[in-house]
C-alpha positions as CSV (number, residue, x, y, z in Angstrom):
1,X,6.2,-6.6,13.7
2,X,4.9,-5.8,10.3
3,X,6.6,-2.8,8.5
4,X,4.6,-0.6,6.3
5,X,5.3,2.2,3.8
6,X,2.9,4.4,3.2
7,X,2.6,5.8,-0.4
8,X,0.7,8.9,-2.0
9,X,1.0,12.2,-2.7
10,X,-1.5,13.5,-0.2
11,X,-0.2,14.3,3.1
12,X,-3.4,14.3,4.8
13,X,-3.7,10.8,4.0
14,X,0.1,10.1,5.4
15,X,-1.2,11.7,8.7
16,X,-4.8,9.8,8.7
17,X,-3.2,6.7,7.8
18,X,-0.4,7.4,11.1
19,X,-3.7,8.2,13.1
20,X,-5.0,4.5,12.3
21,X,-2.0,2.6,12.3
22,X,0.7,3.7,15.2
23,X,-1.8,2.2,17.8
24,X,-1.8,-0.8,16.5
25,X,1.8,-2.8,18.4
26,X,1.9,-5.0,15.6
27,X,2.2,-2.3,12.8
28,X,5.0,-0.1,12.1
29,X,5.4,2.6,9.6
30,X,8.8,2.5,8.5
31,X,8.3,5.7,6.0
32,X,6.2,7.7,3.7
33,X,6.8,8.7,-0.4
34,X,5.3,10.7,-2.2
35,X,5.3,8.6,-5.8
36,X,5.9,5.5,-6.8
37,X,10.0,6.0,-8.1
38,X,10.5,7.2,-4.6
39,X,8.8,4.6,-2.4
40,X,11.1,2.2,-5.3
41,X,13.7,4.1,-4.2
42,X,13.3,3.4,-0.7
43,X,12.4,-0.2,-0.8
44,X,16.2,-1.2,-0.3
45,X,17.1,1.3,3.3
46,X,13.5,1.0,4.7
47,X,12.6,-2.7,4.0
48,X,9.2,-2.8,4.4
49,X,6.5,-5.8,4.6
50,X,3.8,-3.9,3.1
51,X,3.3,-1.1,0.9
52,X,0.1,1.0,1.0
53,X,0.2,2.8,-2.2
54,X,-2.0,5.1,-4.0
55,X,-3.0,4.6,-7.5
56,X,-2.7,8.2,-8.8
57,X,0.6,10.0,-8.3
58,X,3.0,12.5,-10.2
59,X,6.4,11.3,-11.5
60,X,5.3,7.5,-11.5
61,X,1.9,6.1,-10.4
62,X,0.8,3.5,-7.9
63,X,0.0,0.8,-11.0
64,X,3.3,0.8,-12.6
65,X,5.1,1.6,-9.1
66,X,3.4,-2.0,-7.8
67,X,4.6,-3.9,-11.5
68,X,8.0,-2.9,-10.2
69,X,8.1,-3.3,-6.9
70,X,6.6,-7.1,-6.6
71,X,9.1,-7.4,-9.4
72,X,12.3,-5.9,-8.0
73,X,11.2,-6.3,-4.6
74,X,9.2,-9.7,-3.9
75,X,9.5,-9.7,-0.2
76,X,7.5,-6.5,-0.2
77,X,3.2,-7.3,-0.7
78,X,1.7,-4.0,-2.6
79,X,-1.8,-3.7,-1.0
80,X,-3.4,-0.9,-3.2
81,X,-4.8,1.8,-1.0
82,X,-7.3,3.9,-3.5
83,X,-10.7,6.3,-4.2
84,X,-11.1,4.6,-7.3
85,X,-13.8,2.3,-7.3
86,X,-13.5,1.1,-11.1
87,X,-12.6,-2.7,-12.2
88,X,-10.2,-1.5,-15.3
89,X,-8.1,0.0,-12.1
90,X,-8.4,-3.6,-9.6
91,X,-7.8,-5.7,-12.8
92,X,-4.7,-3.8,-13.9
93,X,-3.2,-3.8,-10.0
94,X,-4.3,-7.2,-10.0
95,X,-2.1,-7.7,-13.5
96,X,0.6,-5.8,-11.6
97,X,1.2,-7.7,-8.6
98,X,-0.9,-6.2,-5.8
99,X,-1.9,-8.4,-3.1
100,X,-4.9,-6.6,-2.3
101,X,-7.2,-3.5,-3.5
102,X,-8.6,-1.2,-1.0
103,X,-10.9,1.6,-1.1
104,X,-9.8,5.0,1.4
105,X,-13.1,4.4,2.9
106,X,-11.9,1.9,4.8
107,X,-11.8,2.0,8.5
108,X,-9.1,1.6,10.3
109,X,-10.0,-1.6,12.0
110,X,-10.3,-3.1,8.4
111,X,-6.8,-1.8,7.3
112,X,-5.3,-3.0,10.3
113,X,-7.0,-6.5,9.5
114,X,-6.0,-5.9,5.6
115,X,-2.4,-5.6,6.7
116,X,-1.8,-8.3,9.3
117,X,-3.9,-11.3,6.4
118,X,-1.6,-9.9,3.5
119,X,1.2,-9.9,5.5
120,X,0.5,-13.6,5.8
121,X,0.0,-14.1,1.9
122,X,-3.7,-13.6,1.9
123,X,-5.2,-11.4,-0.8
124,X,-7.3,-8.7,0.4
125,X,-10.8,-6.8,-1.5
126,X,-12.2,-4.4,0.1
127,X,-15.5,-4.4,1.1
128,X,-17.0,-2.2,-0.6
């Protein structure tokens, strides 16, 4: 079972992100934040394998959240989970810790796949 927390300030994307993932046995979300202090915050009672996490976010984003967190919290992979296609953004995340830098345009077949390969240490790009 692979435990995932599921970062960003957009709801809809914690509910389209549920859609994909609960039918998938192997996955579990273990809990959502809405910025990067509190999925920090939550690290330590949730425990999670993976962190999907947004890049921009009020009180602390997704790039200095992921420098913390693979910092603090090793055990936990950072797979950035974005709409910003830029390389200033991959490079810095990249910098930061993040095991892999996905575009929301993924599908949810390719998330699922994203997931399960960094979960076993494997770096993940998106396609796009």
């Amino acid at each position: 079972m692979i435990n995932v927390l599921v970062v960003d300030d957009q709801n809809l994307t914690h509910k389209l992100l549920e859609t994909y993932l609960n039918p998938e046995p192997e996955i579990n979300i273990v809990g959502f934040a809405s910025n990067g202090q509190e999925a920090i915050e939550k690290i330590p009672r949730l425990q999670p394998d993976i962190i999907l996490m947004d890049v921009e976010m009020p009180i602390m984003d997704g790039l200095s959240a992921t420098k913390v967190i693979t910092q603090q919290f090793p055990q936990s992979r950072v797979l950035i989970l974005t709409v910003h296609d830029n390389e200033s953004h991959l490079s810095k995340a990249l910098k930061n810790g993040a095991k892999g830098y996905l575009l929301k345009t993924t599908t949810a077949q390719e998330l699922k796949h994203a997931i399960c390969y960094a979960h076993q240490g494997y770096f993940q790009l998106s396609v796009e």
